[in-house]
C-alpha positions as CSV (number, residue, x, y, z in Angstrom):
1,X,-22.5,9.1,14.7
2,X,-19.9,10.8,17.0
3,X,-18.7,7.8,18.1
4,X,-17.0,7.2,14.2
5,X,-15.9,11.1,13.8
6,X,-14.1,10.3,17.3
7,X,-12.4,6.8,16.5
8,X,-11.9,7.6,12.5
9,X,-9.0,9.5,12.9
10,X,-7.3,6.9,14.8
11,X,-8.7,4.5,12.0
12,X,-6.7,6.6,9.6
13,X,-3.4,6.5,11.7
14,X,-3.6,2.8,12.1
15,X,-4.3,2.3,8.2
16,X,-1.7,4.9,7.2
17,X,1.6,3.1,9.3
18,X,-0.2,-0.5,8.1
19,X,0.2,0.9,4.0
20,X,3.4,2.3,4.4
21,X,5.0,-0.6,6.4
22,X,3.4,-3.0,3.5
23,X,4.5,-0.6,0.6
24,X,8.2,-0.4,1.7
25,X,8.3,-4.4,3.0
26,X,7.8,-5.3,-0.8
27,X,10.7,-6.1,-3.0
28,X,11.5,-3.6,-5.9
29,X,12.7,-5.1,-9.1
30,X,13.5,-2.1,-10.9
31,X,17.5,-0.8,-9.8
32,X,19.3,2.5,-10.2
33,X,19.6,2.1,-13.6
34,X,16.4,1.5,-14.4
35,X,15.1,4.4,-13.0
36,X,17.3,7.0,-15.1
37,X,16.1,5.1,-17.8
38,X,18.8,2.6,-18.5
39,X,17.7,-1.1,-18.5
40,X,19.4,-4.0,-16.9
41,X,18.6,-6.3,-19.5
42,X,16.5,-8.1,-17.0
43,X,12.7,-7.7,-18.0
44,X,11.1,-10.9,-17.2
45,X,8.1,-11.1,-15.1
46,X,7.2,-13.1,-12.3
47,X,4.5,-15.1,-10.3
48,X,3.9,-13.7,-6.7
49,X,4.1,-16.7,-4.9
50,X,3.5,-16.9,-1.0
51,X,4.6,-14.2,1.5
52,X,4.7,-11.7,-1.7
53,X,1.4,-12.0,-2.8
54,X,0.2,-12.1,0.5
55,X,2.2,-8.7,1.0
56,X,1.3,-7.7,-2.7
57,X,-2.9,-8.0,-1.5
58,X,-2.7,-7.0,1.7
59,X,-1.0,-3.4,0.3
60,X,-3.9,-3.2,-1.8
61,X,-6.4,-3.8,0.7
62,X,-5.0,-1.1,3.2
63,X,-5.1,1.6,0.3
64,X,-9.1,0.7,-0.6
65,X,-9.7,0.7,2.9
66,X,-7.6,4.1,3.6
67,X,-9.6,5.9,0.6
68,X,-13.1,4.5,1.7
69,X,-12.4,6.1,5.3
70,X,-10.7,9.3,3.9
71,X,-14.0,9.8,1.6
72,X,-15.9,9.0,4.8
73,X,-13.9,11.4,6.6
74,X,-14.7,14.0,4.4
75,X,-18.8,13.6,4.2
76,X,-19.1,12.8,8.0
């Protein structure tokens, strides 16, 4: 048991940089107009294909992992 409380923090760390690198690595379709609410006329959607789903699961692996040791952070 105090081998996790020891090495969960550095979990935590590890996870953290790994969600931010993947969350800024991924490519933002929405521009400056689109967030002061104007719209580019562009509003087609697309398939993930290849390194961008890969990118697109990953991120969400990272933050399910990151909240399971956060809540195990908290009852430990």
């Amino acid at each position: 048991m105090t081998a996790i409380t020891t090495v969960l923090p550095y979990i935590q760390i590890i996870l953290s940089i790994l969600l931010c690198l993947s969350i800024l690595l991924q490519q933002s379709g929405a521009g400056l107009g689109g967030a002061m609410g104007g719209g580019d006329g562009n509003t087609t959607f697309h398939t993930r294909r290849g390194f961008e789903k890969l990118l697109f699961r990953s991120t969400i692996l990272f933050a399910v992992l990151f909240v399971i040791s956060a809540i195990l952070a908290v009852i430990l």
